[in-house]
Legacy VTK file of the C-alpha trace (Angstrom):
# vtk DataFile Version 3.0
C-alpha trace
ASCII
DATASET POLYDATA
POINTS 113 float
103.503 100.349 97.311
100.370 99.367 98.804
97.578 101.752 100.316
98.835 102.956 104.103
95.333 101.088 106.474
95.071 100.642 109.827
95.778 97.242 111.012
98.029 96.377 108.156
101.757 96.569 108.456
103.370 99.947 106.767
106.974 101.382 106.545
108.555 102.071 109.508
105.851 100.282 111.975
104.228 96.752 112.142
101.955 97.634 114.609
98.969 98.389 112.421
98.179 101.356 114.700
96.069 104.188 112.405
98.256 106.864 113.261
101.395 104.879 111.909
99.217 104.283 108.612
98.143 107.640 108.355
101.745 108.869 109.145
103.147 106.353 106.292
100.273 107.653 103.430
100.958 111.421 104.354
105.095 110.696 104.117
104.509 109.747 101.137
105.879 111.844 97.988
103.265 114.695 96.739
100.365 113.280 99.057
100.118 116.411 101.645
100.809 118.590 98.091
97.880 116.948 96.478
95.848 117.264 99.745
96.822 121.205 100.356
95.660 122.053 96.839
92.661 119.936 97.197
92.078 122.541 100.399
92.103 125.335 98.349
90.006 124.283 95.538
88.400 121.456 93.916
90.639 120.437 90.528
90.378 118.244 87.494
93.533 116.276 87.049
95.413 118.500 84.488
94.829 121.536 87.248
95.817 119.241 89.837
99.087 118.368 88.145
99.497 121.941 86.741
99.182 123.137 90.431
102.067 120.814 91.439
104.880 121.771 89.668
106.953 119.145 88.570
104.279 116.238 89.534
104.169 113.184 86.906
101.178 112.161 86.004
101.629 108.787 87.091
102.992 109.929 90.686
99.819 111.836 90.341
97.280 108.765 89.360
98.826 106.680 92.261
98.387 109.229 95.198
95.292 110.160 93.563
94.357 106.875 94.135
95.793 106.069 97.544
93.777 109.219 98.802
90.298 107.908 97.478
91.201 104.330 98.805
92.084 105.937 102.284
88.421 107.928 101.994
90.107 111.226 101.945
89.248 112.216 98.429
86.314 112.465 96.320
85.178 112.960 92.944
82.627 115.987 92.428
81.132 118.292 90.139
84.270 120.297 89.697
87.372 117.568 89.739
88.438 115.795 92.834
87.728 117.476 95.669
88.757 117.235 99.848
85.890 114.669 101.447
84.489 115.665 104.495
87.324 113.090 105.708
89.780 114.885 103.893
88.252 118.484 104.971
88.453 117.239 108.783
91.902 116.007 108.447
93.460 119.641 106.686
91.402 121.159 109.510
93.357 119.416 111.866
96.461 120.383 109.944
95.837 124.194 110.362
97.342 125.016 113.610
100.514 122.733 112.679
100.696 125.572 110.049
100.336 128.205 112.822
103.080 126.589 114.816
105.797 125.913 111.666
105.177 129.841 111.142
106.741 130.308 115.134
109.139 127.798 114.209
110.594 129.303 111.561
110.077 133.098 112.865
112.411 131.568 115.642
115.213 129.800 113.368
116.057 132.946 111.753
119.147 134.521 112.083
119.354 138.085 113.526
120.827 140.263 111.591
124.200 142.396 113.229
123.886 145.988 112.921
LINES 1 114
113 0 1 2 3 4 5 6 7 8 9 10 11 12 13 14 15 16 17 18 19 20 21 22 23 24 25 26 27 28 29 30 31 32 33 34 35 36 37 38 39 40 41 42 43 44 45 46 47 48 49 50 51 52 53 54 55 56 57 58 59 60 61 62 63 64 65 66 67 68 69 70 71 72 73 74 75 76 77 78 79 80 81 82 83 84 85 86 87 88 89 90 91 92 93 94 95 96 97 98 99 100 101 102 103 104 105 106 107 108 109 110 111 112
């Protein structure tokens, strides 16, 4: 699969709009993973992949890949790290978090007494 860009065609939309590119490289599998544990700290690849549980490395290479292409991952000192892309983008991420928290909170079932 080709790297998700704005203008080009990508699964589920031929518009080319960004957000349906952004939408299609986020869907796909292990890139939000990859992208979390980039939040938290910068990794080499065997941390990376030792981080996500059950990741191959090739999955790995090609999202790894698709992230740096899509300028939302860079290598550093310490590994691959968030870009300041990448950093703006989890930031943006962080009250979705908030709200999935009330989602679930409401969800669950009461319990009878």
């Amino acid at each position: 699969m080709s790297s998700a860009k704005p203008g080009q065609r990508v699964r589920g939309s031929s518009s080319g709009r960004p957000i349906m590119a952004l939408l299609d490289l986020l869907g796909r599998r292990w890139s939000l993973r990859v992208l979390w544990e980039l939040h938290q700290a910068p990794a080499n690849f065997r941390e990376l992949q030792s981080r996500c549980e059950g990741l191959s490395p090739s999955v790995l290479n090609t999202r790894l890949s698709e992230l740096r292409d899509a300028r939302l991952l860079d290598n550093g000192e310490r590994g691959y790290q968030l870009s300041p892309l990448g950093v703006e983008l989890i930031d943006k991420f962080l009250p979705l978090t908030l709200w999935a928290e009330h989602w679930a909170s409401n969800l669950e079932v009461p319990t009878e007494n």
